[in-house]
C-alpha positions as CSV (number, residue, x, y, z in Angstrom):
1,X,267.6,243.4,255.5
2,X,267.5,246.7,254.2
3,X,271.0,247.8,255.4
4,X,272.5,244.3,253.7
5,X,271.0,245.7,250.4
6,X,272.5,248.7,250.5
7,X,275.7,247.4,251.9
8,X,275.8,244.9,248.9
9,X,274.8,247.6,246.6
10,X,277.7,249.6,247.9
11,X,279.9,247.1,247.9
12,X,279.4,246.5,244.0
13,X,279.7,250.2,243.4
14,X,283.2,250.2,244.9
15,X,284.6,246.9,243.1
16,X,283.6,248.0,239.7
17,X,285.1,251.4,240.4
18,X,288.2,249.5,241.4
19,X,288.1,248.5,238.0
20,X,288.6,251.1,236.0
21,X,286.8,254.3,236.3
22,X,283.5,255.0,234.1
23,X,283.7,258.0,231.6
24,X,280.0,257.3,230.1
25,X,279.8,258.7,226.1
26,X,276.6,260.7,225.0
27,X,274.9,257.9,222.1
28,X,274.9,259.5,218.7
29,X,272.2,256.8,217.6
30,X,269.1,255.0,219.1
31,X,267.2,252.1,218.6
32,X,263.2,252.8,217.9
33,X,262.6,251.9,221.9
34,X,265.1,254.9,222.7
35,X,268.0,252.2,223.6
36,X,271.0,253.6,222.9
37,X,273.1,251.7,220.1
38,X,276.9,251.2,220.0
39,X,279.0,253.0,217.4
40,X,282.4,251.6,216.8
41,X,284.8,252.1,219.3
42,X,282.0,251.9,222.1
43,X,280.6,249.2,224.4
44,X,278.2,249.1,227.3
45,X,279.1,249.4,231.2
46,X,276.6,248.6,234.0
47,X,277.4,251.1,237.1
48,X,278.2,247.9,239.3
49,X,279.6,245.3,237.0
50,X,282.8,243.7,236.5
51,X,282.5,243.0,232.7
52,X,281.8,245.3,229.6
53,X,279.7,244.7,226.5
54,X,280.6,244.9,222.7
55,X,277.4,244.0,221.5
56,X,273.4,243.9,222.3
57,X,273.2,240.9,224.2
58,X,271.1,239.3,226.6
59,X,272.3,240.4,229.5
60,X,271.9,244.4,228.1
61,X,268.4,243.8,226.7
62,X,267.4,242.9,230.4
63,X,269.2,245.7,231.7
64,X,267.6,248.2,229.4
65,X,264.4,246.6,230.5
66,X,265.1,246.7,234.1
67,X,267.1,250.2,234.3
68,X,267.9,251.9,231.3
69,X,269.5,254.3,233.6
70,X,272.3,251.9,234.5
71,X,273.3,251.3,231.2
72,X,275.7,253.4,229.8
73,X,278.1,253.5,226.8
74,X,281.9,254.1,226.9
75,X,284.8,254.1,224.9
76,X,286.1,250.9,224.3
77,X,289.7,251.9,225.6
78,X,288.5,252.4,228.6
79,X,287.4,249.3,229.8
80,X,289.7,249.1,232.8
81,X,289.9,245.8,234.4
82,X,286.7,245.0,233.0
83,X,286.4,241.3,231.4
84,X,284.3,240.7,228.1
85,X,281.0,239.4,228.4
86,X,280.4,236.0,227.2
87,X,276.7,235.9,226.1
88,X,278.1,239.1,223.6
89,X,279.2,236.6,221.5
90,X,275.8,235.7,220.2
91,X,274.3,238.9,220.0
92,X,270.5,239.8,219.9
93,X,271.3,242.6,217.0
94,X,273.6,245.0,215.8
């Protein structure tokens, strides 16, 4: 079971790198909880996924939760292959 984790997990690394490589950006503002927040130009990346962030959303919140170290901020023009998320466009907050 083990070995199908990591085979998954490897697997996800690779498509999302197919995508587009990730060139994270060091935050120049945090939220009180340390999260990092987006300044224009920027949206967040999760190591492994296919889709990028403009916004605090959902799907980020949980991620910060979860792993704050997979969550990472880069410049919005370089996105790749990357598709916009969906629940963005009702955003938690700024």
């Amino acid at each position: 079971m083990a070995n199908k984790t990591v085979r998954s997990a490897r697997q996800a690394y690779q498509k999302a790198e197919e995508l587009g490589p990730i060139i994270p950006v060091r935050p120049t503002r945090l939220r009180m909880d340390r999260s990092p927040r987006l300044e224009p130009g920027q949206v967040y990346v999760m190591r492994a996924g296919s889709v990028y962030h403009p916004a605090w959303c959902s799907i980020v919140a949980a991620k910060w939760d979860s792993d704050p170290g997979g969550l990472l901020l880069i410049a919005e023009d370089t996105v790749g292959g990357r598709r916009e998320c969906k629940a963005c466009e009702e955003p938690l907050t700024d």
